[in-house]
Structure formats: C-alpha cells, structure tokens
MARBAZA-946240 format. One record per residue (C-alpha): residue number from 0; z, x, y. Coordinates in steps of 0.25 Angstrom, whole numbers, plus 5000, padded with zeros to 4 digits. Example, Ala and Ser with C-alpha at 12.3 -4.5 7.8 and 13.67 -1.06 7.14 Angstrom:
# residues 2
SITE   num     zz     xx     yy
SITE     0   5031   5049   4982
SITE     1   5029   5055   4996
//
This chain:
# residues 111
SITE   num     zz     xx     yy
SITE     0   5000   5000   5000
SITE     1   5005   5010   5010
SITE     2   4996   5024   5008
SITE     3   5005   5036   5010
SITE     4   5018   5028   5009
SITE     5   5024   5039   5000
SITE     6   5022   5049   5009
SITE     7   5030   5040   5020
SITE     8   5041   5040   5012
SITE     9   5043   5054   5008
SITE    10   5041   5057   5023
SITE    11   5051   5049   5025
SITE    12   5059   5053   5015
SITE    13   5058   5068   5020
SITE    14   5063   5064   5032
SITE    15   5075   5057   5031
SITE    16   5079   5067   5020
SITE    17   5080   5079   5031
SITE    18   5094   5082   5034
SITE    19   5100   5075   5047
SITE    20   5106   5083   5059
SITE    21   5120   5079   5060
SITE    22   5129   5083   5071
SITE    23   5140   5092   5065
SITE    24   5152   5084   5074
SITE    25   5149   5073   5069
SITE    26   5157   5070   5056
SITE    27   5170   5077   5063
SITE    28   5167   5068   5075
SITE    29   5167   5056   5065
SITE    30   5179   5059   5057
SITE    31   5187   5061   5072
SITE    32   5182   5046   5076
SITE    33   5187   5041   5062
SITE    34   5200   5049   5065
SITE    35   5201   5043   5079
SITE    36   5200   5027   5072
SITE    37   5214   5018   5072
SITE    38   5220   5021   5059
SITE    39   5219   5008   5048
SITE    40   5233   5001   5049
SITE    41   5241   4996   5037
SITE    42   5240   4981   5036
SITE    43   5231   4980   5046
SITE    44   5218   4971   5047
SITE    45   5212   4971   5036
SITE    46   5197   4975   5034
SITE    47   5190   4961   5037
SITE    48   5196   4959   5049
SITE    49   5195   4975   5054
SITE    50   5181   4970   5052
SITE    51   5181   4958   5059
SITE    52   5186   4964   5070
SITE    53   5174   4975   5071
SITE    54   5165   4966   5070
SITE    55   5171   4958   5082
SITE    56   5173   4970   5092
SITE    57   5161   4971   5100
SITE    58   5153   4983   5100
SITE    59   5141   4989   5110
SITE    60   5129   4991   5104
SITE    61   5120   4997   5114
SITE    62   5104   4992   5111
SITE    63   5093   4996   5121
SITE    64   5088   4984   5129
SITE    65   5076   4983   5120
SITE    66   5084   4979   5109
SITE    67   5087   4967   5115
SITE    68   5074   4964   5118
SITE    69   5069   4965   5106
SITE    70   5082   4959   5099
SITE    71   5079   4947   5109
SITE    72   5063   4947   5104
SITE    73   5067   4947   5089
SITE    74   5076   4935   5091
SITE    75   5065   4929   5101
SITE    76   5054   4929   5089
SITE    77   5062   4926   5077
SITE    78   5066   4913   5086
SITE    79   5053   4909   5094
SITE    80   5044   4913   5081
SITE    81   5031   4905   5084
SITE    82   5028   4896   5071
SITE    83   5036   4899   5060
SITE    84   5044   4886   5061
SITE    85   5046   4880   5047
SITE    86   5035   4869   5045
SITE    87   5038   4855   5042
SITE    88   5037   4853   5027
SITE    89   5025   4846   5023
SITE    90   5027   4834   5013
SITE    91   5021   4837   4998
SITE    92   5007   4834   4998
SITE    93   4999   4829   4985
SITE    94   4984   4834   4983
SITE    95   4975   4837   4972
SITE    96   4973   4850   4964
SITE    97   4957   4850   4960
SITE    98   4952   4863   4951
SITE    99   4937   4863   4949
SITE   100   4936   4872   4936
SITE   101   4927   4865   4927
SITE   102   4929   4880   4916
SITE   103   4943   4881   4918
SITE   104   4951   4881   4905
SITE   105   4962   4880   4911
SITE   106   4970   4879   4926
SITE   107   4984   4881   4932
SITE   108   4989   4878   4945
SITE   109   5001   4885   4951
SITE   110   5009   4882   4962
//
C-alpha cells in the first residue's frame, strides 16, 4: 500500500533509539523537591479524598491564544456540522425481486 514504509520505520526507529541529553542536575533537583513536600500524616485523608482534592485545586495552564482559537473551531464544526442530522426513518416499503435467467440452475439472494 505505502512503498518505502519499512524504511520510514527504521528511520524512525533509528531516531528515537539515540540517546537523549539530560541535564546532569536534574535528578538531585527532583529528589530535593520531593524532599521539600508535606510529609504524609498518620490517619490522615485518605487517598480518594487526597484525590479529590487535586482534582479540585485550580491550576494554570498556560495555552497560546491560537489554542483557543482552534479549540473554539473544533467545537464550532462538531456543532454546526452541515448535513449529518439523522434522517427520519423511512417506513418499510414492499417491492418486487424479478431475476431474468432463463439457464440459471439455480439462485440465491442475500440481504
């Protein structure tokens, strides 16, 4: 279907397979903010509600203008979709099935 599809892949492959620069700080930096959290309390909240409350705390998410836009012409086209309202349901109709073989031996119908 796709000529030269396996060489896409291995390309690809080769390329994420290369070793990523990482900043030598960076796993003393994470183990000091981890050591800079609230200790866990005995008999404290326990784990559902820890949850519910990070998932009430408001957070910023800083987007770029553009994402809104596009956000707002996503929502705009999955709304205002021109002609993909469902149909009315057409009653049952009766007609008739004519075959002209005169040599068939013999005939099926499917569907």
């Amino acid at each position: 279907m796709f000529e030269g599809h396996d060489e896409i892949v291995e390309r690809i492959a080769r390329h994420l397979k290369q070793p990523v620069p990482m900043d030598p700080t960076l796993e003393r930096r994470v183990m000091e903010a981890i050591a800079a959290l609230p200790a866990p309390r005995a008999g404290g909240p326990g784990a559902l509600v820890a949850l519910g409350r990070w998932l009430a705390t408001p957070r910023r998410v800083p987007l770029p203008p553009l994402a809104g836009v596009a956000a707002a012409g996503i929502a705009a086209l999955l709304l205002l979709r021109p002609g993909v309202r469902p149909e009315p349901r057409a009653e049952p109709a009766a007609f008739q099935f004519l075959l002209l073989a005169p040599r068939a031996q013999s005939v099926s119908l499917v569907g």
